[in-house]
DRENPA-3360 file (N, C-alpha, C; in nm, 2 decimals, always signed):
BEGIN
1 = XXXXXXXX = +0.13/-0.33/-0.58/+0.03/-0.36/-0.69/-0.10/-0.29/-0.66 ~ -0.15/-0.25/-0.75/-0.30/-0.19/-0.76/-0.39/-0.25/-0.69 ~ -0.46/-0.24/-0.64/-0.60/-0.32/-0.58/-0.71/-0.37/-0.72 ~ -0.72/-0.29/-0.80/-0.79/-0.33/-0.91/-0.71/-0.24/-1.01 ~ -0.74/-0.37/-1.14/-0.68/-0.33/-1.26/-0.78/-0.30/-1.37 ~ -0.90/-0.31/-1.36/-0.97/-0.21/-1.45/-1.08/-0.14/-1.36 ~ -1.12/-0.04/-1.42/-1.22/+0.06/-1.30/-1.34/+0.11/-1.38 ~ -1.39/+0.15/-1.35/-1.52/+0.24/-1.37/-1.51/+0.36/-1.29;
9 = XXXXXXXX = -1.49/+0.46/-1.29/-1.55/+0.57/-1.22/-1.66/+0.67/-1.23 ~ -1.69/+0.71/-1.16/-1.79/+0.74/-1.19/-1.81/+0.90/-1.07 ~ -1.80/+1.01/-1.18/-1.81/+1.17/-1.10/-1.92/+1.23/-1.12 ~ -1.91/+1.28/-1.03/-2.02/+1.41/-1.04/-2.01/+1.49/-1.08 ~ -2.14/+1.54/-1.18/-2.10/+1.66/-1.26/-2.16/+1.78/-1.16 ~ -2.19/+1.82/-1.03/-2.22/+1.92/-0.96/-2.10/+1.93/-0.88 ~ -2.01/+1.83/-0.84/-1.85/+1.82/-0.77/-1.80/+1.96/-0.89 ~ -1.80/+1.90/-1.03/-1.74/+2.05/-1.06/-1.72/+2.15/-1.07;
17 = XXXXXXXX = -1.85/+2.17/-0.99/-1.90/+2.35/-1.00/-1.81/+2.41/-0.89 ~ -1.72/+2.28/-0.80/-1.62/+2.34/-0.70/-1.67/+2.42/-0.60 ~ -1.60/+2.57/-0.58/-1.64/+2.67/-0.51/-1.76/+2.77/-0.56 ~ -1.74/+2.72/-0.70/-1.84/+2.88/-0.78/-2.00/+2.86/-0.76 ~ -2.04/+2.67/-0.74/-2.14/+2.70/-0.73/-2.26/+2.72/-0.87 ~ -2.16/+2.68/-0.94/-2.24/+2.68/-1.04/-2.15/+2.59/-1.19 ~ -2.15/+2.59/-1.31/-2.07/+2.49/-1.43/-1.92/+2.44/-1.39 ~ -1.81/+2.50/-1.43/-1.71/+2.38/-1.42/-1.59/+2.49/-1.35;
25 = XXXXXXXX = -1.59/+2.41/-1.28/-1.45/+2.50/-1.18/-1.31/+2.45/-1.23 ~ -1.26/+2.52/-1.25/-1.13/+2.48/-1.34/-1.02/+2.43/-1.26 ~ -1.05/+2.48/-1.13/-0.94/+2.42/-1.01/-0.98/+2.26/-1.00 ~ -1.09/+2.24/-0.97/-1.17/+2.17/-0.93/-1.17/+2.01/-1.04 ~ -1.13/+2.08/-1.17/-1.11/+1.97/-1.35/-0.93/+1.93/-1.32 ~ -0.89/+2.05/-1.25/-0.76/+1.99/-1.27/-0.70/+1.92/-1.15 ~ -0.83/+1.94/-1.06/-0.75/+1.79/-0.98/-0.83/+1.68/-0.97 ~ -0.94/+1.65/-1.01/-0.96/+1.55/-1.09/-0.87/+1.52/-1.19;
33 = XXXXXXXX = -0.83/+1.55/-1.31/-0.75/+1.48/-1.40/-0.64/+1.47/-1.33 ~ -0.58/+1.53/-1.22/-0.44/+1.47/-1.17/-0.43/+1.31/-1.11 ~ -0.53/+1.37/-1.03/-0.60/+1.22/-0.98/-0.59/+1.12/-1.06 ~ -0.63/+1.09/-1.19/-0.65/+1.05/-1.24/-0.54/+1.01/-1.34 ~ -0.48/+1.09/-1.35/-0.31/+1.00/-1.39/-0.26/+0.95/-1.31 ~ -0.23/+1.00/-1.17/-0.18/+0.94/-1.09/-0.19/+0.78/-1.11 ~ -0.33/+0.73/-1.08/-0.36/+0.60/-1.09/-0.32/+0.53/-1.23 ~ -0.35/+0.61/-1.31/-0.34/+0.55/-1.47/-0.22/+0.52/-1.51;
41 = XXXXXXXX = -0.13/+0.61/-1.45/+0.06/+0.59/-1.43/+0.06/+0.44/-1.33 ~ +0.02/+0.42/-1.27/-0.01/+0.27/-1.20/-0.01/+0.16/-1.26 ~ -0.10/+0.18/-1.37/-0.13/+0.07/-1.50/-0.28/+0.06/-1.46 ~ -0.32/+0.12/-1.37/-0.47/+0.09/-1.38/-0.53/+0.13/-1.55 ~ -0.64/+0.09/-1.57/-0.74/+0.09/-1.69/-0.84/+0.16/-1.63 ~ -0.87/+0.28/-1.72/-0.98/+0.37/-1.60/-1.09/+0.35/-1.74 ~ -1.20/+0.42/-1.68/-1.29/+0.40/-1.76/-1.39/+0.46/-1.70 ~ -1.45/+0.64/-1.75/-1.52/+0.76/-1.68/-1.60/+0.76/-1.72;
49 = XXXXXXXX = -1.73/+0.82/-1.61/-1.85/+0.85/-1.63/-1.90/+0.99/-1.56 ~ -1.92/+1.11/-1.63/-1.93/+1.23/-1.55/-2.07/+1.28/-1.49 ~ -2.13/+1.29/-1.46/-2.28/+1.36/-1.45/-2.25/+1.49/-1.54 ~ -2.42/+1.51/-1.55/-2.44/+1.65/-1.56/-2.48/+1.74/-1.52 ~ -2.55/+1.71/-1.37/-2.59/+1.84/-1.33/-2.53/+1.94/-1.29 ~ -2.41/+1.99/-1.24/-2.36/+2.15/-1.29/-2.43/+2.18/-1.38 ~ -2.48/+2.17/-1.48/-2.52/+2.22/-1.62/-2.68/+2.18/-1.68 ~ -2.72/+2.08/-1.61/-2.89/+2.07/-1.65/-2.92/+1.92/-1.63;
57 = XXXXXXXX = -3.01/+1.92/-1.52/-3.04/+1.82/-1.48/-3.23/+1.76/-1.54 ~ -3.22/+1.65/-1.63/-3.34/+1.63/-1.66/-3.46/+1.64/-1.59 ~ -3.44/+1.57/-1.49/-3.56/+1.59/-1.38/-3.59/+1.71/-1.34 ~ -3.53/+1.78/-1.28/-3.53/+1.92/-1.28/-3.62/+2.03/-1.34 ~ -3.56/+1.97/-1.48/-3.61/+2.03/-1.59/-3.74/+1.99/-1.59 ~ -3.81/+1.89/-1.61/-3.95/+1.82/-1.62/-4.00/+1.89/-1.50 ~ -3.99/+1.94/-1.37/-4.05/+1.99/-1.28/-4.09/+2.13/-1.30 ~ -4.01/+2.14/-1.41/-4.02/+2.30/-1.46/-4.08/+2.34/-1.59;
65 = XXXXXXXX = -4.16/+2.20/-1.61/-4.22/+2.20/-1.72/-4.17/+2.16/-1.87 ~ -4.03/+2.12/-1.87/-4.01/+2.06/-1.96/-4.09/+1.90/-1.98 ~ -4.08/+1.88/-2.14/-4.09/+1.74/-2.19/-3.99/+1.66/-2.11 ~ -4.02/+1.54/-2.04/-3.92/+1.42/-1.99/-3.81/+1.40/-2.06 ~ -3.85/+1.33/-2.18/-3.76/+1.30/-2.26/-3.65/+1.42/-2.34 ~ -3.76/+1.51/-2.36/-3.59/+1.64/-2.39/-3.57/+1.67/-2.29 ~ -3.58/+1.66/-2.19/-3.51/+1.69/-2.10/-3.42/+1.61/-2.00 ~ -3.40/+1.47/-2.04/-3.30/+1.39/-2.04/-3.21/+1.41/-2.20;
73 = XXXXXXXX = -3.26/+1.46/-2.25/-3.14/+1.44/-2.38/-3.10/+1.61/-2.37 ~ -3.12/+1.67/-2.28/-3.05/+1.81/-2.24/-2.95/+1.76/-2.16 ~ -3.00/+1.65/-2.07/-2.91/+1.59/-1.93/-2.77/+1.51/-2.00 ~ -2.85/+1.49/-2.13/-2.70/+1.37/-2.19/-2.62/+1.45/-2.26 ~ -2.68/+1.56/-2.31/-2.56/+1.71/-2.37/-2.50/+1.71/-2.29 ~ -2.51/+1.80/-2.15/-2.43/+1.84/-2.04/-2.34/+1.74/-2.03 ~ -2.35/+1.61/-1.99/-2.27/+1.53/-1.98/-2.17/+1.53/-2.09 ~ -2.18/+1.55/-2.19/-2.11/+1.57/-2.32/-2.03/+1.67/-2.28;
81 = XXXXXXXX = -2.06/+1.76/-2.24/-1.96/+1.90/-2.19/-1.87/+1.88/-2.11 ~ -1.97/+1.82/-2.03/-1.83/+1.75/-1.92/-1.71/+1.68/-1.94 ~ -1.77/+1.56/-2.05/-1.70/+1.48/-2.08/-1.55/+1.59/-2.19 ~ -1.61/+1.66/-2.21/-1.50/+1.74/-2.30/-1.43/+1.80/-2.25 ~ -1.47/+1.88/-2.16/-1.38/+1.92/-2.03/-1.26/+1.87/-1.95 ~ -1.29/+1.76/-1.94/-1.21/+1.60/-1.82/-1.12/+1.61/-1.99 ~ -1.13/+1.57/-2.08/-1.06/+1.54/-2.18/-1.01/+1.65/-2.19 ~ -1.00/+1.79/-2.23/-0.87/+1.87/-2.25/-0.82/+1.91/-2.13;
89 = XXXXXXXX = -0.86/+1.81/-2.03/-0.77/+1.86/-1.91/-0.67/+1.75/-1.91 ~ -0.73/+1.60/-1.90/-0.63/+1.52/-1.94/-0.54/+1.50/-1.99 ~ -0.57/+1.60/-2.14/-0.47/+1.62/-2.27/-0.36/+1.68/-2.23 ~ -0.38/+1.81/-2.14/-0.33/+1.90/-2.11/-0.20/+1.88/-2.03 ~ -0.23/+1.73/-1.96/-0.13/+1.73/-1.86/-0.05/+1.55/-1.89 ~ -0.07/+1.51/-2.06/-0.05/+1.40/-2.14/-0.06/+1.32/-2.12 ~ -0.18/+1.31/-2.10/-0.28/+1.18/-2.09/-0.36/+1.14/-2.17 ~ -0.32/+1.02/-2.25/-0.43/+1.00/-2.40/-0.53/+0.96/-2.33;
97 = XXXXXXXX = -0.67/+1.02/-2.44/-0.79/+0.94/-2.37/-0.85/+0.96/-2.50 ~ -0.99/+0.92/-2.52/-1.14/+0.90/-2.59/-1.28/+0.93/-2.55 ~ -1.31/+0.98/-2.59/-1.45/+1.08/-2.56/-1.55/+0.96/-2.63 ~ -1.62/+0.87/-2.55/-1.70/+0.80/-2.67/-1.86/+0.81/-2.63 ~ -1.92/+0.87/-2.71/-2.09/+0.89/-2.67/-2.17/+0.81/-2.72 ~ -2.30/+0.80/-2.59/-2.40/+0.71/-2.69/-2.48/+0.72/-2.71 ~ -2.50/+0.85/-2.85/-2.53/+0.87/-2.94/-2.45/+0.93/-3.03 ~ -2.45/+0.94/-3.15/-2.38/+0.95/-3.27/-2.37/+1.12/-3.25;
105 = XXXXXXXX = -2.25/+1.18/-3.26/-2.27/+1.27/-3.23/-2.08/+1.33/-3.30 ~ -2.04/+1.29/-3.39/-1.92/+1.28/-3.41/-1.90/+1.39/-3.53 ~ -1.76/+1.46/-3.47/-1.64/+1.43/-3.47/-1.63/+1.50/-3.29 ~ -1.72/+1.51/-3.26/-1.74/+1.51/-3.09/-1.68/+1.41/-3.04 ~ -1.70/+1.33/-3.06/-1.69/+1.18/-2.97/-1.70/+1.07/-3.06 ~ -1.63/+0.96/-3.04/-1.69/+0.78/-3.14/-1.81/+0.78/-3.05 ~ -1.83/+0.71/-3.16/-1.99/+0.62/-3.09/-1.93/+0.49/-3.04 ~ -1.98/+0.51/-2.88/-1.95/+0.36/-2.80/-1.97/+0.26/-2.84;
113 = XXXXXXXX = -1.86/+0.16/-2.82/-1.88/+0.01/-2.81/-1.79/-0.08/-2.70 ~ -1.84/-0.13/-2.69/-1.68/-0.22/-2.56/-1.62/-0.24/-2.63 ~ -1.61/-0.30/-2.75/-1.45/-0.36/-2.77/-1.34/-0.22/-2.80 ~ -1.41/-0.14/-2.88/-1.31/-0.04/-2.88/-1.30/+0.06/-2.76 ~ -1.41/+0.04/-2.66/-1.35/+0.06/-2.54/-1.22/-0.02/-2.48 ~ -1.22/-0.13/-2.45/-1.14/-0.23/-2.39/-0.98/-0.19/-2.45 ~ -1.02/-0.21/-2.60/-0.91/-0.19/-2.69/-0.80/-0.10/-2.63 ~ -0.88/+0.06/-2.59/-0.85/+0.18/-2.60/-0.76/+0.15/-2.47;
121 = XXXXXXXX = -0.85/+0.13/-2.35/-0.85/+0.09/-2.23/-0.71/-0.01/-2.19 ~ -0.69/-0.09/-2.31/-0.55/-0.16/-2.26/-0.43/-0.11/-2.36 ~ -0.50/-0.03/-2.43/-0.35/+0.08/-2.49/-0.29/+0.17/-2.39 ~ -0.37/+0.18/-2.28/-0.34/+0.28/-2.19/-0.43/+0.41/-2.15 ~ -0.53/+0.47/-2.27/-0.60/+0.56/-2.29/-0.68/+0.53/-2.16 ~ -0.73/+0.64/-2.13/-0.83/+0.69/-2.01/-1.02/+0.71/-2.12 ~ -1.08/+0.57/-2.09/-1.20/+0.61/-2.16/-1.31/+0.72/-2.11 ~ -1.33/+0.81/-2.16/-1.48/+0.89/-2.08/-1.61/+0.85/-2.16;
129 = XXXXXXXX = -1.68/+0.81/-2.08/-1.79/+0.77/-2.13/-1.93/+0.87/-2.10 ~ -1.99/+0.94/-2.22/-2.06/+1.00/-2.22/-2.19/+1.01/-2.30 ~ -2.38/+1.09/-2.24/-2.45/+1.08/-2.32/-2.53/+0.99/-2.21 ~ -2.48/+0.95/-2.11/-2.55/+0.79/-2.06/-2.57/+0.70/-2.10 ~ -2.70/+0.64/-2.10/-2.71/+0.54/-2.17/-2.75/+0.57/-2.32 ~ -2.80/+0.66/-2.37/-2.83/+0.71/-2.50/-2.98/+0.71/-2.51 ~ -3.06/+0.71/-2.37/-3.21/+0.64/-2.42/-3.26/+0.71/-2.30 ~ -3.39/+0.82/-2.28/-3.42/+0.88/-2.14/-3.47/+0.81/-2.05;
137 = XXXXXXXX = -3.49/+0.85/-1.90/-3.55/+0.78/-1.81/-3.41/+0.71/-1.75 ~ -3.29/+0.72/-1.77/-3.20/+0.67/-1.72/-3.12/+0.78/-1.67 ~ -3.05/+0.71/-1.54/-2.93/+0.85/-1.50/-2.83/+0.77/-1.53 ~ -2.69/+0.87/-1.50/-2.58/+0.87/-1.52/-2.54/+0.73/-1.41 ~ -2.59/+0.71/-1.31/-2.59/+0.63/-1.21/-2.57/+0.51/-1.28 ~ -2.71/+0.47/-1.34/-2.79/+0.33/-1.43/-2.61/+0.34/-1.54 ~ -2.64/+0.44/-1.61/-2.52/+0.44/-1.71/-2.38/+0.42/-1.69 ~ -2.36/+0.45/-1.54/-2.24/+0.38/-1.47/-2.25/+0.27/-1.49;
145 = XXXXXXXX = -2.33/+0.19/-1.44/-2.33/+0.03/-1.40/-2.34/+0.02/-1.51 ~ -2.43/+0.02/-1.61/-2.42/-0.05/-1.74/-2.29/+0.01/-1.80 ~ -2.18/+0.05/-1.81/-2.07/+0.05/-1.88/-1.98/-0.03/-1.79 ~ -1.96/+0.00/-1.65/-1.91/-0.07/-1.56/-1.89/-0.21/-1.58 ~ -2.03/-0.28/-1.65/-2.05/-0.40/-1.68/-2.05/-0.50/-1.83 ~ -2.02/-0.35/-1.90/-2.00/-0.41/-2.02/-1.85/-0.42/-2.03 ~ -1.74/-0.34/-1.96/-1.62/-0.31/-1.99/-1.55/-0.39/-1.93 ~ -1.66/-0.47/-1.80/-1.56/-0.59/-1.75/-1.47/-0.56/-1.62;
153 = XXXXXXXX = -1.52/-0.44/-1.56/-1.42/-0.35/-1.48/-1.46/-0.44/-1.33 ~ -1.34/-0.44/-1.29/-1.32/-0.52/-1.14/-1.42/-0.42/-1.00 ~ -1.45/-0.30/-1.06/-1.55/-0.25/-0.94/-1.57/-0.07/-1.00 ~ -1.68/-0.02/-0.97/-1.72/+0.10/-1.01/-1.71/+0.15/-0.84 ~ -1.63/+0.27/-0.91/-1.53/+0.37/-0.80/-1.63/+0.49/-0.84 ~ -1.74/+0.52/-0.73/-1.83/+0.62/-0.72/-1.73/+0.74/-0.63 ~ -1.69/+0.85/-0.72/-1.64/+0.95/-0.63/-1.74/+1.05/-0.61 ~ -1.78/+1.09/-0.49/-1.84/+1.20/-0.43/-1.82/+1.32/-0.33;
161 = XXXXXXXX = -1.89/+1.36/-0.25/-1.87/+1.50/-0.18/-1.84/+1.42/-0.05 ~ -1.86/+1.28/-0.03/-1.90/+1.29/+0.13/-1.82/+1.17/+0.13 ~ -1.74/+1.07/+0.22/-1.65/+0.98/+0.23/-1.73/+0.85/+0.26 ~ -1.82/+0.82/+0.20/-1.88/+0.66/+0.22/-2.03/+0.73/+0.26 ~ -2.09/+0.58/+0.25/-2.21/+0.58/+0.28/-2.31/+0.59/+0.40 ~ -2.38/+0.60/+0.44/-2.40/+0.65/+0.61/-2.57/+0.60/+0.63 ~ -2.58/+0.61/+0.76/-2.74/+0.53/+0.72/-2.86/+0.61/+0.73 ~ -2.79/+0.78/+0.72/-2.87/+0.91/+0.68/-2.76/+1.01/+0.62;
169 = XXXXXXXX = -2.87/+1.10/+0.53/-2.75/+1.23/+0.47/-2.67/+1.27/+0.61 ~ -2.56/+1.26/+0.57/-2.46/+1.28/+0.72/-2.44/+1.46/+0.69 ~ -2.48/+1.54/+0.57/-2.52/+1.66/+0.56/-2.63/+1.74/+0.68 ~ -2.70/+1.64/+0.69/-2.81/+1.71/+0.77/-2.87/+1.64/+0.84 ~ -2.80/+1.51/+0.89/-2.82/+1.47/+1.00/-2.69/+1.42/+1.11 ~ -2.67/+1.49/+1.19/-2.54/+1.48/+1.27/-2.52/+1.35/+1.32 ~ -2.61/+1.23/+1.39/-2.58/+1.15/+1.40/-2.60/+1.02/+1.31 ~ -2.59/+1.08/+1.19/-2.56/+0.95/+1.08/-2.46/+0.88/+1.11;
177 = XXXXXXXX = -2.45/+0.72/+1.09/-2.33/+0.66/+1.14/-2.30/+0.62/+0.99 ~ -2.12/+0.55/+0.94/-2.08/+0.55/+0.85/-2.09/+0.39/+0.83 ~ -2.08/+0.35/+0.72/-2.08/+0.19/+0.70/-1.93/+0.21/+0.63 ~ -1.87/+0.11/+0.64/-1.73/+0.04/+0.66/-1.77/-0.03/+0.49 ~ -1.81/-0.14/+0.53/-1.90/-0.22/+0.42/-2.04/-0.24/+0.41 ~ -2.13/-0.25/+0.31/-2.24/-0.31/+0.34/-2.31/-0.41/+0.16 ~ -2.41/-0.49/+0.22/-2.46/-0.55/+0.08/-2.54/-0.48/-0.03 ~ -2.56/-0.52/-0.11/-2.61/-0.45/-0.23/-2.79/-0.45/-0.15;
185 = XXXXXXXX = -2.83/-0.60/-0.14/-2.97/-0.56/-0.05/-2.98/-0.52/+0.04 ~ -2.91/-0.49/+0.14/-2.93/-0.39/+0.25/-2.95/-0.23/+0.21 ~ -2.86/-0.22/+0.12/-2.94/-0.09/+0.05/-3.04/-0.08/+0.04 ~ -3.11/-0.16/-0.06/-3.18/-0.17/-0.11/-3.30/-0.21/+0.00 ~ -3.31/-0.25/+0.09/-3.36/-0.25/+0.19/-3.43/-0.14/+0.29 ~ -3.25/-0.03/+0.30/-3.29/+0.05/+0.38/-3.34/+0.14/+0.32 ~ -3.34/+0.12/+0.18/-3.35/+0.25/+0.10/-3.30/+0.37/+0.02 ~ -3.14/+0.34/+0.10/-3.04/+0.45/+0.12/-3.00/+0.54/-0.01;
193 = XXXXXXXX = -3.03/+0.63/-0.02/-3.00/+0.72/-0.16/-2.82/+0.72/-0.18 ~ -2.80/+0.60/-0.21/-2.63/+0.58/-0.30/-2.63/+0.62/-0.40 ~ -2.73/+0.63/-0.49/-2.70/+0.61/-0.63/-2.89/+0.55/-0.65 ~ -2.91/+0.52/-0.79/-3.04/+0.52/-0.82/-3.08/+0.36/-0.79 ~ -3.18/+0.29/-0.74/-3.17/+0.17/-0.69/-3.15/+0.07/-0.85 ~ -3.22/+0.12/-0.95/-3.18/+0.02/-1.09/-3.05/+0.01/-1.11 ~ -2.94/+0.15/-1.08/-2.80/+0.13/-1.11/-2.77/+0.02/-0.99 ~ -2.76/+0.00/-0.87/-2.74/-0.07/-0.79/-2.82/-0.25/-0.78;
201 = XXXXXXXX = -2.90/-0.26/-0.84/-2.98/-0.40/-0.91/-2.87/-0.44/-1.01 ~ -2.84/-0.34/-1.09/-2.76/-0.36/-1.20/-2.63/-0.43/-1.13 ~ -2.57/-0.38/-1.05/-2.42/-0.41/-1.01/-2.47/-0.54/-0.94 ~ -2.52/-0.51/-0.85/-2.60/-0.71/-0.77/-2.57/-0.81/-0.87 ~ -2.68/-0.79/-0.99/-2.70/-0.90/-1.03/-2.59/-0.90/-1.14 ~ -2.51/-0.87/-1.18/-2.37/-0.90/-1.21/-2.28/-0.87/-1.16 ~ -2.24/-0.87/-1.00/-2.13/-0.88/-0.94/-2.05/-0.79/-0.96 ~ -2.09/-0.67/-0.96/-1.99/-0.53/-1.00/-2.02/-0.51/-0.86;
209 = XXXXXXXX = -1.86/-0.47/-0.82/-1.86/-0.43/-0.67/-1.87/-0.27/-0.66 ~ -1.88/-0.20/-0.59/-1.85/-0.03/-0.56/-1.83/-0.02/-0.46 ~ -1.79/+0.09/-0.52/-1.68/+0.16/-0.35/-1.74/+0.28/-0.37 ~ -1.78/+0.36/-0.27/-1.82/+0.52/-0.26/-1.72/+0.57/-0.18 ~ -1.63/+0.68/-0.17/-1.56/+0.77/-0.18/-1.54/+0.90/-0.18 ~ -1.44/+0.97/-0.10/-1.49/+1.12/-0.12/-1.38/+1.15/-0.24 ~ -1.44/+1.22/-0.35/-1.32/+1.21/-0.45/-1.28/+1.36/-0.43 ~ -1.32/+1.44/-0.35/-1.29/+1.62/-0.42/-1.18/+1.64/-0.26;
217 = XXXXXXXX = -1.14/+1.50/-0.23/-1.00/+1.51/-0.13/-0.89/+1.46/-0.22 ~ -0.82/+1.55/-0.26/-0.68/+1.53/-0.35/-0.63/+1.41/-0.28 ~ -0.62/+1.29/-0.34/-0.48/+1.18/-0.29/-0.61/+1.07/-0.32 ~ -0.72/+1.07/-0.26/-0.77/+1.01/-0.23/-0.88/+0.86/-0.36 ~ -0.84/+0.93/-0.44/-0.85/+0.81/-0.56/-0.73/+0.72/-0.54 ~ -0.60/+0.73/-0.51/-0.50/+0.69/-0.53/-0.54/+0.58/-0.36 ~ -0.57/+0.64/-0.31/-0.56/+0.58/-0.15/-0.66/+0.46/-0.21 ~ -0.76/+0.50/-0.27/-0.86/+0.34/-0.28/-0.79/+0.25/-0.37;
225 = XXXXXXXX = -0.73/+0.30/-0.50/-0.65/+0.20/-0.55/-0.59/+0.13/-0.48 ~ -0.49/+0.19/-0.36/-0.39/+0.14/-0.27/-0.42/+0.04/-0.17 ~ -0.60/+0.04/-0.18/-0.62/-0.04/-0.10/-0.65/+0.00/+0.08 ~ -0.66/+0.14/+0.07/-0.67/+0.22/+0.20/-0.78/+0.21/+0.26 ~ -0.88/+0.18/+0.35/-1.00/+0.16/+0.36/-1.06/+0.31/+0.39 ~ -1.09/+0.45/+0.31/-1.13/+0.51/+0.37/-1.28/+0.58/+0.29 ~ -1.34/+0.49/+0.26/-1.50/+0.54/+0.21/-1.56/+0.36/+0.23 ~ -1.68/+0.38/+0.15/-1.81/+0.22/+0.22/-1.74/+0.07/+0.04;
233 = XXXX = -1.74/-0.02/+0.10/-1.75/-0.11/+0.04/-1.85/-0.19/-0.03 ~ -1.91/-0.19/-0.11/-2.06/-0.26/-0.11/-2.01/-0.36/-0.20 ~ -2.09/-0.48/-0.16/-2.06/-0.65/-0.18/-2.13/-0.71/-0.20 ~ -2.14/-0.81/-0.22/-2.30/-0.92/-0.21/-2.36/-0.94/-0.10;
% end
């Protein structure tokens, strides 16, 4: 049996720039979406959130002299791209799913709501959730948890580059050590760059668990379904 039967995921949109180093690596889209049947053939209930940065990162942008705010609603296009991407790759390999944005932006995508998330979600379909939150000054992070928590999902499955959380970038610091488990306020504590501290407030104070994960290791979505212990647990 599954370990959890509804999910949140939640990718990065610079994981898919793969080897090129730059927008969407096509090797890279299609094993993500394999992945992602795999589990869905399970009977899990998925429910995606992509990043944008491959493709244009708000903040970024504002350092570069953009407007803040268009330059999060550049950040919520990209994401849109993404999200369309994961979807004809999905398609591709007959996987129903739903592109739903939030903002009105249709025949792109519906405009989000949970129930016709949920709805979608227990027909089988794979929801991608795109746009973020629909409103700037938020990342895809915050946007995880808040769909995470509207959808009702048993734990938001952060897949990344690196296999759990560590109590320094284990990038560029050799002796970072790895945490197993740890609490939402110990993060928050140590400070540790998981994810944005409001996304992680968010999950605390509604009991949304996460798992971080290295997702760009083929098998390895399927291993946390399974219940495998091999990325950080974060709990109360």
């Amino acid at each position: 049996m599954p370990r959890f039967n509804r999910i949140l995921l939640k990718l990065s949109g610079e994981s898919l720039q793969g080897q090129q180093g730059y927008g969407i690596d096509p090797q890279r889209l299609s094993d993500y979406a394999n992945q992602v049947k795999e589990i869905r053939d399970m009977g899990v209930q998925i429910g995606i959130v992509i990043g944008g940065g491959n493709i244009f990162r708000g903040l970024k942008g504002t350092s570069q002299g953009f407007d803040r705010v268009k330059g999060d609603q550049m950040g919520m296009l990209a994401t849109v791209i993404n999200s369309l991407a994961l979807s004809s790759a999905l398609t591709a390999i007959g996987v129903e799913n739903q592109v739903l944005t939030a903002i009105r932006m249709e025949p792109i995508g519906e405009f989000y709501s949970k129930w016709k998330a949920i709805d979608a979600m227990k027909q089988g379909k794979v929801c991608i959730f795109s746009a973020g939150t629909g409103s700037p000054y938020f990342t895809t992070d915050t946007g995880s948890s808040l769909r995470g928590v509207e959808i009702e999902a048993d734990v938001m499955l952060k897949g990344t580059r690196v296999d759990g959380i560590y109590t320094a970038d284990p990038e560029k610091d050799p002796t970072a050590t790895k945490f197993d488990d740890i609490s939402y306020d110990e993060i928050l504590e140590r400070g540790l760059k998981v994810m944005d501290l409001s996304a992680v407030v968010m999950c605390r104070d509604n009991n949304l668990p996460i798992y971080v994960f290295n997702m760009d290791k083929i098998g390895n979505l399927k291993k946390v379904i399974d219940g495998e212990p091999i990325g950080t647990y974060v709990h109360p």
